[in-house]
N, C-alpha and C positions, 0 to 999 in steps of 0.2 A: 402762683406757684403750682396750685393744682392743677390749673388751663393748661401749667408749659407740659408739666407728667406726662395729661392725657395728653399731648400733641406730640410729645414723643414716645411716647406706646403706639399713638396712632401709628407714626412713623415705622416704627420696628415693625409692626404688625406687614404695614404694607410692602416691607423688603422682604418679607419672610415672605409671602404672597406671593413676591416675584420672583423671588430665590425657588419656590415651591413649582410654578412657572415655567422657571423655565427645565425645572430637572424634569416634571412632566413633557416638556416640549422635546427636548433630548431624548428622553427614554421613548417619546412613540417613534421619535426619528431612527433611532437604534431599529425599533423593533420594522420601521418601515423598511431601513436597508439591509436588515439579515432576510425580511421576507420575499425583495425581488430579489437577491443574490441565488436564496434557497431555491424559486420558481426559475430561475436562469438555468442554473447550477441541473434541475432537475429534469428540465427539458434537452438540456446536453448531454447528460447521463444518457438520456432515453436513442436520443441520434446515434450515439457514439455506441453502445450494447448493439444497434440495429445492424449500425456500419460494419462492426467488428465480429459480429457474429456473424454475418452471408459472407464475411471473407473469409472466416474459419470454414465454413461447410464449402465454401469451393476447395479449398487445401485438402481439405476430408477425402472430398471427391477424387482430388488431383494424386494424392500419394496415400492412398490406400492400399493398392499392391503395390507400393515402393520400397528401396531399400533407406529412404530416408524418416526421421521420426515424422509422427502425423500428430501437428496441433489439434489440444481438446479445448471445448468450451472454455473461453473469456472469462475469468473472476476478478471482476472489479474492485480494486482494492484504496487504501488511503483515502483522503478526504474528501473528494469531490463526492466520492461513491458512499462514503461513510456518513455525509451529510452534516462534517462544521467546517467545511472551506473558510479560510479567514477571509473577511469583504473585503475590498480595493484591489482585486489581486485576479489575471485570467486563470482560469480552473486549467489544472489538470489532469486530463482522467487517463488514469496509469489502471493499464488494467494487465494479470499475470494470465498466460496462457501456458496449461503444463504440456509436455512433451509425450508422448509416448510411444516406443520404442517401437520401431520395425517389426513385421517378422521374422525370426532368426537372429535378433538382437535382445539384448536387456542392458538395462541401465541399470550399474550400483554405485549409490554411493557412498564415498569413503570419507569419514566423518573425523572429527578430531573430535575433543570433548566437549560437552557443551561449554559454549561461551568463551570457545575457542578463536581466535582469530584468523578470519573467513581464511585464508591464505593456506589452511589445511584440509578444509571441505573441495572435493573435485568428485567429478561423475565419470566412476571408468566405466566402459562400454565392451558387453562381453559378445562372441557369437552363441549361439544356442542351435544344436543341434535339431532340425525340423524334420530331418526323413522317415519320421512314424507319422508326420499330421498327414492330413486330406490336404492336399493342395492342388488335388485337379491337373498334375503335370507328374505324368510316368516316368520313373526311370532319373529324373531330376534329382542331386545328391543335392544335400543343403551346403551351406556357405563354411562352416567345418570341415564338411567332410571333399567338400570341390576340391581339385586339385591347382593347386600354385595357380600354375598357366593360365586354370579355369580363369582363375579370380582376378589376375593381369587383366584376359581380355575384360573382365567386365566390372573394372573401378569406377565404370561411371554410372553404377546402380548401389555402391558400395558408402554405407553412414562413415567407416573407420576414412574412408581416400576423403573425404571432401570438407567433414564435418568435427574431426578430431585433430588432436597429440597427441603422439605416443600413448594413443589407447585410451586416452581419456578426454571429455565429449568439449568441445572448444569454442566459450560463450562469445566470442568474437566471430569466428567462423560463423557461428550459427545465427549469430545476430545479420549480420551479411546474406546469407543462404535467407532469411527473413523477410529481411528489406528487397531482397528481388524478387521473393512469391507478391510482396505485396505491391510491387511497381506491376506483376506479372494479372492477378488476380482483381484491382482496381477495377478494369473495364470490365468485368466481369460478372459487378454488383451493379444490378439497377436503380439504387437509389444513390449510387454514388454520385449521377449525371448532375446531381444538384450542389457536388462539391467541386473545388478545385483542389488537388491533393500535393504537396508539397511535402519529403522528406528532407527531415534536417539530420543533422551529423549525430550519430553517434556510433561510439565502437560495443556496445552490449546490449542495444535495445531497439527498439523498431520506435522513433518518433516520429509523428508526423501534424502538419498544419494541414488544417481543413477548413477551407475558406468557402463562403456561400454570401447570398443577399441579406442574409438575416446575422450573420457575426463569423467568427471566426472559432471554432473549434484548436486545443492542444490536446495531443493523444500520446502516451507513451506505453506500450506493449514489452514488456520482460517476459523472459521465459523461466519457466523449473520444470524440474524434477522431483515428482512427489518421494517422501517418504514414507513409504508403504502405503495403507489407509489412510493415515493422517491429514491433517490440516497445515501441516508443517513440508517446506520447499526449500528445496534448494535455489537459488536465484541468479541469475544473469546479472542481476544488479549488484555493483560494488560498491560497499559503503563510502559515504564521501570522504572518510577520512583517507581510506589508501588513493593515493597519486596515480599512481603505476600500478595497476593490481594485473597479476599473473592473466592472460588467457584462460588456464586451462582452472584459474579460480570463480567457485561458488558458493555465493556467500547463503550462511543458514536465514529464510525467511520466515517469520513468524506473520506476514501480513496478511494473508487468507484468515487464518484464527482468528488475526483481532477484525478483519472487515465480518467474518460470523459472529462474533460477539457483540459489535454494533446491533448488527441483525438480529440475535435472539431478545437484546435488553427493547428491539423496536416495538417485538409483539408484547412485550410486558407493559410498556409506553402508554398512560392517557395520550388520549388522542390531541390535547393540547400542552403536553409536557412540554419542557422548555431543555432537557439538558443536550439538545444536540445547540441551540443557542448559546448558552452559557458556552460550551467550548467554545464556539466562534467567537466568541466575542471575548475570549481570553491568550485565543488565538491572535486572534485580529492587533490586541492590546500587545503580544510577548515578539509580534514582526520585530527584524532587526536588532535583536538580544542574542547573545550568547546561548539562550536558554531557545533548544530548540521546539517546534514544533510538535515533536515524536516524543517530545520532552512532556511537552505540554497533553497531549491524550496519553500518556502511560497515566498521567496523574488525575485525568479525568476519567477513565479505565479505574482507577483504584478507588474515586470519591464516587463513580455506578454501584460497585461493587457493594458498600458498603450503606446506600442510603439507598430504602423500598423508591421504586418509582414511581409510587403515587404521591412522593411529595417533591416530584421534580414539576411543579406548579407555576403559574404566569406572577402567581399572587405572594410567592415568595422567591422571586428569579434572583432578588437582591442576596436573598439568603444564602442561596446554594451556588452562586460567585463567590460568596463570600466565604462557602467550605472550599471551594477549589483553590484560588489563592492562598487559605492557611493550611491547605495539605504542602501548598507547592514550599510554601514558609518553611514549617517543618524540615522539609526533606532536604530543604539547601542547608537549613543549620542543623543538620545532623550529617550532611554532606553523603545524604543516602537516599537513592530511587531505586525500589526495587522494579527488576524487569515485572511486565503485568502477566505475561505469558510463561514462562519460564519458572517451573518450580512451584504454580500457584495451586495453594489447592483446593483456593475456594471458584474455582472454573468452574463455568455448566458445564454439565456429561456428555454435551451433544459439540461440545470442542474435542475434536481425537486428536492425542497426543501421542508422540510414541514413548515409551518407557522412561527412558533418558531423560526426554526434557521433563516430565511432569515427576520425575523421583528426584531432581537435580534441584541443588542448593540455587536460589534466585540469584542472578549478577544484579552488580550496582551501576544504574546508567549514571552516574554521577561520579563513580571513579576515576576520571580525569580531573574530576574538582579537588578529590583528592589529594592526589599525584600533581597537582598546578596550584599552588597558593595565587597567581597573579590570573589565572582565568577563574578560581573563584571567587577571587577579592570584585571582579568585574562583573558576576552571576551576582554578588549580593547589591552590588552597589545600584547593578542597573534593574534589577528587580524592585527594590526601593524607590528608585526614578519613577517608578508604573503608578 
C-alpha cells in the first residue's frame, strides 16, 4: 500500500515536471517570438523614418516658395512605432506628417466640443495679408489685396483652387495632391533604388507597399493640422466607424500625445523591462474580438500610469499580464474606459495639451457597450474565451 503511495506521488510529481515543462518551453518560445518580431519591427521602423524623411526634405525643397502647404517632419505614430505590434501580423508604419500653411495662408481650425463627433472638426483656410513682409519682390500686392483678375490668371499657384471646399482645407484632395508629390519625389531619394514602390488605394492617406530582397515594407502617411503648440491634430484619418465621412471632415487625433508618452515612460524603462511585451502579447491574445486594439493600449496607458516602472520586470511578467487583464475585467463590468488622453490629469507636463482637452470631462471608449446590450453581451463573452 505504501509502494502503490510512493509510486503514485512519484507519478504526480513527474506530470507536474512536465506540466512545469512545458509552460517553460512556451514562455521562452513567447519571449523568442516577440524578440524577432521586435528586431524585425525595428529595423523597419528605421528603413521607413529614412525613406520618409528624404522624401519630406525633397517636398521642403520643392514648395517652399509655393502657394501650396509644405510638409514638416514625419511623427511616427501607433504600434509598430510604439513598440507592442501584435506577432503574426505585417507591421504597419502609419506615420502623421503635419501641414504647414503657405505664405499668405493660415489654417484654423473649427472645432466642435471635445468628444464631439469628427464630422464637426474641418480646417478653414484663411488668406493673410503679406505686403509689410520682406519678400524680395517690389511692388508685388499679396493674395488679399491682388486684384480678382490677378488671382484668375494665377489659380495654379493658389492652396484655395486645387486643395479645398468652400474654404475649408479638403483631406481627399489633399491626400491625392500627396500621392502625386510622392509618385513625383520617389526617384528623387537615393536610397529608394533598393525598393520597388507601389501605391495602393486610398481616399485620405498616402499608402504605400515597399518591396525589396530582404521583405516587404507597409507604410501609411496621414496628414494634420496642429493645434497650436500642442500634441493634439487634427487628422486626415476617418474613424472606422463613419462609412462615408464628409471630404471637407477631420477627425480630432490624440496619436502624436500617446506615440510621446510611449516615449517619455521609454526613458523611465529598466533597460529590461517587459511592459512594451505584456501589451503585445495582450494584443496578440484580443486579435479578432470586438475588443479593439486602441482598446487594448488606452488600458495599458492607464496600468503605466499607475504602477513605478521598475516593477515592470522579466521576473514578474506574469504578474503585471495579469494587472492588465483585471483592469481590462474592471472596465468591461462597469461598462467604462476612460479615454487616457482626454481630461487626464495625471499626464506628464511635457504632453501639451490645449485647454479644452486637459479641462474636459474624460469620454467613455466603452459607450457603445453601453448603448448595445448584444455587442457587450459579445465583449464579455469573448473576453472570457481568452
Amino acid at each position: 500500500s505504501s509502494d502503490e503511495k510512493e509510486k503514485s506521488s512519484s507519478m504526480e510529481e513527474e506530470e507536474d515536471d512536465k506540466e512545469e515543462s512545458k509552460k517553460d518551453s512556451l514562455e521562452q518560445q513567447v519571449r523568442k517570438n516577440i524578440q524577432h518580431s521586435v528586431q524585425n519591427v525595428t529595423s523597419g521602423r528605421q528603413e521607413v523614418e529614412k525613406l520618409v524623411g528624404d522624401l519630406i526634405s525633397v517636398f521642403q525643397e520643392w514648395l517652399s516658395n509655393s502657394s501650396f502647404p509644405v510638409p514638416q517632419p514625419a511623427i511616427g505614430v501607433d504600434s509598430a512605432f510604439e513598440g507592442w505590434r501584435p506577432c503574426g501580423h505585417d507591421a504597419v508604419y502609419c506615420l502623421l506628417v503635419p501641414l504647414k500653411p503657405p505664405c499668405g495662408h493660415s489654417f484654423h481650425p473649427e472645432l466642435g466640443t471635445v468628444g464631439d463627433a469628427p464630422e464637426k472638426h474641418r480646417v478653414r483656410v484663411k488668406l493673410q495679408c503679406t505686403c509689410l513682409m520682406d519678400t524680395g519682390a517690389e511692388d508685388m500686392l499679396c493674395l488679399v489685396h491682388q486684384a480678382c483678375e490677378a488671382i484668375e490668371r494665377n489659380k495654379s499657384s493658389c492652396l484655395l483652387s486645387y486643395l479645398c471646399t468652400s474654404h475649408y482645407l479638403d483631406a481627399e484632395k489633399t491626400a491625392r495632391w500627396f500621392q502625386n508629390l510622392m509618385d513625383l519625389g520617389w526617384r528623387n531619394v537615393p536610397h529608394s533604388r533598393h525598393y520597388s514602390m507601389r501605391m495602393l488605394p486610398s481616399r485620405r492617406s498616402c499608402k504605400l507597399e515597399l518591396t525589396s530582397a530582404s521583405g516587404t515594407l507597409f507604410v501609411e502617411v496621414i496628414f494634420g493640422v496642429q493645434q497650436g503648440d500642442s500634441d493634439i491634430f487634427l487628422s486626415s484619418q476617418a474613424p472606422e466607424t463613419i462609412v462615408s465621412p464628409d471630404s471637407m471632415m477631420w477627425a480630432e487625433s490624440y496619436a502624436v500625445a500617446e506615440a510621446k508618452y510611449f516615449s517619455l515612460v521609454a526613458r523611465r524603462a529598466l533597460h529590461d523591462s517587459v511592459h512594451l511585451k505584456c501589451l503585445q502579447l495582450c494584443a496578440s491574445t484580443l486579435e479578432g474580438t470586438v475588443l479593439s486594439s486602441y482598446v487594448l493600449k488606452t488600458v495599458g496607458m492607464h496600468v503605466l500610469n499607475m504602477i513605478p516602472m521598475t516593477s515592470w520586470t522579466r521576473a514578474v511578467l506574469a504578474i503585471q499580464l495579469q494587472d492588465i487583464i483585471c483592469y481590462l475585467r474592471s472596465c468591461l463590468e462597469k461598462k467604462r474606459l476612460d479615454h487616457f488622453i482626454v481630461g487626464n490629469k495625471s499626464l506628464p507636463k511635457d504632453i501639451i495639451l490645449p485647454p479644452a482637452i486637459r479641462e474636459a470631462k474624460p469620454f467613455n471608449l466603452f459607450q457603445c457597450l453601453v448603448q448595445d446590450p448584444e455587442a457587450y453581451a459579445k465583449a464579455l463573452c469573448e473576453f472570457e474565451g481568452l
